[in-house]
Structure formats: structure tokens, C-alpha cells
C-alpha positions as a Markdown table, in Angstrom:
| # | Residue | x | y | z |
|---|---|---|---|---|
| 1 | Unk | 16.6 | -98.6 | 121.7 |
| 2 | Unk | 15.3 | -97.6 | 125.3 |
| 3 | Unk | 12.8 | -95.6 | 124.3 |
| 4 | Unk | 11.6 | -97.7 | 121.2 |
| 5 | Unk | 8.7 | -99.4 | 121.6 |
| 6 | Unk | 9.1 | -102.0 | 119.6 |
| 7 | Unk | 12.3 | -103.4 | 117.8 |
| 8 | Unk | 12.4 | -104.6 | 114.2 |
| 9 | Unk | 14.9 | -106.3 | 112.6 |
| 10 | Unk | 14.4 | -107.1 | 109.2 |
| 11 | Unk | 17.0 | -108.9 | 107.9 |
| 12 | Unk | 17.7 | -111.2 | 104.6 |
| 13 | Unk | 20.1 | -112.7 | 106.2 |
| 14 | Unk | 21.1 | -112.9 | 110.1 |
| 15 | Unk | 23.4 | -114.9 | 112.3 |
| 16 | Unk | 21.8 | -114.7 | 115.7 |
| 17 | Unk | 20.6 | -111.4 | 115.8 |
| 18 | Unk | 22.2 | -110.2 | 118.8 |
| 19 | Unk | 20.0 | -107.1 | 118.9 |
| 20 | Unk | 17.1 | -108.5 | 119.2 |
| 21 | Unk | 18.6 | -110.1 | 122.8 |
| 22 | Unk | 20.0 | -106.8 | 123.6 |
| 23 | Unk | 16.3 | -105.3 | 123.0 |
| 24 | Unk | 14.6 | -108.2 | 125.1 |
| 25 | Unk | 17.3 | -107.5 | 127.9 |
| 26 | Unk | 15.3 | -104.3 | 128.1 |
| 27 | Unk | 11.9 | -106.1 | 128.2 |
| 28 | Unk | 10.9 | -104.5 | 124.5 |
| 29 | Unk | 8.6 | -106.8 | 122.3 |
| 30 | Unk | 10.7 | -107.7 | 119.5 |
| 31 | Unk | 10.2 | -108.5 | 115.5 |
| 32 | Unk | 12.0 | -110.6 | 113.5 |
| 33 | Unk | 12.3 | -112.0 | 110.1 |
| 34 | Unk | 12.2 | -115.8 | 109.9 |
| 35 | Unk | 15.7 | -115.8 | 109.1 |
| 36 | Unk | 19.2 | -117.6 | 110.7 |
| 37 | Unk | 19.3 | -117.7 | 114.1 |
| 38 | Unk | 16.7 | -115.4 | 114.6 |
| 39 | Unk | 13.7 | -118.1 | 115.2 |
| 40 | Unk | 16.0 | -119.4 | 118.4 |
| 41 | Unk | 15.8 | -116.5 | 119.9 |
| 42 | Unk | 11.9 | -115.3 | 119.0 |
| 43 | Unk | 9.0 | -117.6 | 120.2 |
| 44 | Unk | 6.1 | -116.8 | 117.7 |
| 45 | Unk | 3.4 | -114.8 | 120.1 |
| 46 | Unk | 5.2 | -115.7 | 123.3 |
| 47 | Unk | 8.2 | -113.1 | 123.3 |
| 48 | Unk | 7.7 | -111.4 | 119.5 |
| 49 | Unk | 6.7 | -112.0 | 116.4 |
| 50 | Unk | 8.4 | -113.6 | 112.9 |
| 51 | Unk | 7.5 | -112.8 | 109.4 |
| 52 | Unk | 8.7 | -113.6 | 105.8 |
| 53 | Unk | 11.4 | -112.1 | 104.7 |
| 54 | Unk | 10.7 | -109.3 | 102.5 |
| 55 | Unk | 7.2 | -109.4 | 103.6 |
| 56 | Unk | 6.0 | -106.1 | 104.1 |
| 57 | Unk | 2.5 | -106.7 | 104.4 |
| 58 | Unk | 3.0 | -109.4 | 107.4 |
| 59 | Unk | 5.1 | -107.0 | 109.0 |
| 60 | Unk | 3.0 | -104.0 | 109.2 |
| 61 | Unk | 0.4 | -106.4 | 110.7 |
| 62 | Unk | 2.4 | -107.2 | 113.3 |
| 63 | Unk | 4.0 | -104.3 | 113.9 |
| 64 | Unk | 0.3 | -102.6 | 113.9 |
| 65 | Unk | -0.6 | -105.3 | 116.5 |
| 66 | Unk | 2.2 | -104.9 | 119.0 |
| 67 | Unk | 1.4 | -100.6 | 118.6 |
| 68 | Unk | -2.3 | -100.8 | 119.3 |
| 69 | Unk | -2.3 | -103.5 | 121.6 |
| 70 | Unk | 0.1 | -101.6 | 124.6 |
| 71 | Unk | -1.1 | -104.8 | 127.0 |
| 72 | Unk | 0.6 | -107.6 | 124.3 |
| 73 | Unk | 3.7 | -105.4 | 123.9 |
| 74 | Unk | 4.2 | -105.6 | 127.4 |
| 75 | Unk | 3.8 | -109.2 | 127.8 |
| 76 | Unk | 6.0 | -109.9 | 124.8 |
| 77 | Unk | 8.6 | -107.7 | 126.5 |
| 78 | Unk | 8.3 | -109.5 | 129.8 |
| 79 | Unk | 8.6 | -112.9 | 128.6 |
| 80 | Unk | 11.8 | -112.2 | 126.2 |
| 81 | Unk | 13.6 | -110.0 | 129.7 |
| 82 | Unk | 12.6 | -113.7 | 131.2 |
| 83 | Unk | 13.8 | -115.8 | 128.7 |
| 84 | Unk | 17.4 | -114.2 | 127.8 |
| 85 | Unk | 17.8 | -113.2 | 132.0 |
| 86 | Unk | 17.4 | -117.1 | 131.6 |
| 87 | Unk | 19.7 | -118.4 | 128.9 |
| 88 | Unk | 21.7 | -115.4 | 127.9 |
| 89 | Unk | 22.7 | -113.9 | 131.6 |
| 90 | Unk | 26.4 | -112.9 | 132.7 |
| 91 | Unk | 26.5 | -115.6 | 135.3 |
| 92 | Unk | 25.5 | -118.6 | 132.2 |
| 93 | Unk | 28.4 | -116.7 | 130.1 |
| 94 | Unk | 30.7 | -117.4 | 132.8 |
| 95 | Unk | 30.1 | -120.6 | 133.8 |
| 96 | Unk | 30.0 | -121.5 | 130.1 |
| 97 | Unk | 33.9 | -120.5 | 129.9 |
| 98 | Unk | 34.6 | -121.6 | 133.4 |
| 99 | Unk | 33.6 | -125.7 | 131.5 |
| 100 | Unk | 35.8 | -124.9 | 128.5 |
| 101 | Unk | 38.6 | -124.2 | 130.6 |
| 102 | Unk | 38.3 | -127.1 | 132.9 |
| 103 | Unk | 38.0 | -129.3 | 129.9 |
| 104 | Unk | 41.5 | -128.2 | 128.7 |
């Protein structure tokens, strides 16, 4: 995954997609398919792209798109680093716990 440009993930079906944070962890542009929990983590054009499920023509354009254009496949990997640094980082994980365990 390091040395992938970009990081598809086709699925029919998906929970979260886990690997699609793991790839933005290391600021690569991500696609997904508009499945499960895979929109929450993929903001259309801001940190990836979605497409149909089973659409193979929408994801060859995008896919296309993020390998031409070198510029939009960095931003795309800077903004999802940003987001899941934000939302998805050790420190929220802990302090997440740390309020269930008070609680109880």
C-alpha cells in the first residue's frame, strides 16, 4: 500500500472499509464504491472518489483521473491524512475508551 498510488476498494458490500483509512493514514487518494460505511469515510472530490457498485466504466474514469492528474492525487491524499489524523487518531481512540470507562 506505500508505494500504491492510488487505493481501490471495490466492494459489493463493506462495513467501514478500514483500508481505505489505513491508505489515507498514508496520504494516498482513495476510491471507493458507494457502499456501507464507505461514503462516511470518502468525501466525493475532497479526499477520493465513489462510484456505483459494479460500475466499471465510472471507475476507470476515476481511477484515469486520479493517474493523470499527479496534482489532484496529491490533494486527495492530503485532505483524507487530515481528515482521519482528525477523527481516526490514537489519542481520539483513547479518550473514546477513557469516556466508556468512566461511565461504568
Amino acid at each position: 500500500m506505500k508505494c500504491g498510488r492510488v487505493i481501490v476498494l471495490p466492494s459489493l458490500s463493506e462495513g467501514l472499509g478500514r483500508v481505505l483509512l489505513e491508505a489515507q493514514a498514508l496520504a494516498k487518494p482513495v476510491i471507493g464504491s458507494h457502499v456501507g460505511g464507505i461514503p462516511d469515510i470518502i468525501q466525493e472530490g475532497k479526499n477520493g472518489f465513489l462510484f456505483s457498485p459494479g460500475n466499471v466504466v465510472e471507475l476507470t474514469e476515476k481511477l484515469k483521473k486520479l493517474l493523470m492528474d499527479v496534482s489532484l492525487a496529491e490533494q486527495m491524499g492530503s485532505a483524507g491524512r487530515a481528515t482521519v489524523s482528525k477523527i481516526f487518531s490514537t489519542q481520539i481512540y483513547f479518550d473514546g475508551y477513557n469516556k466508556i470507562f468512566k461511565l461504568h
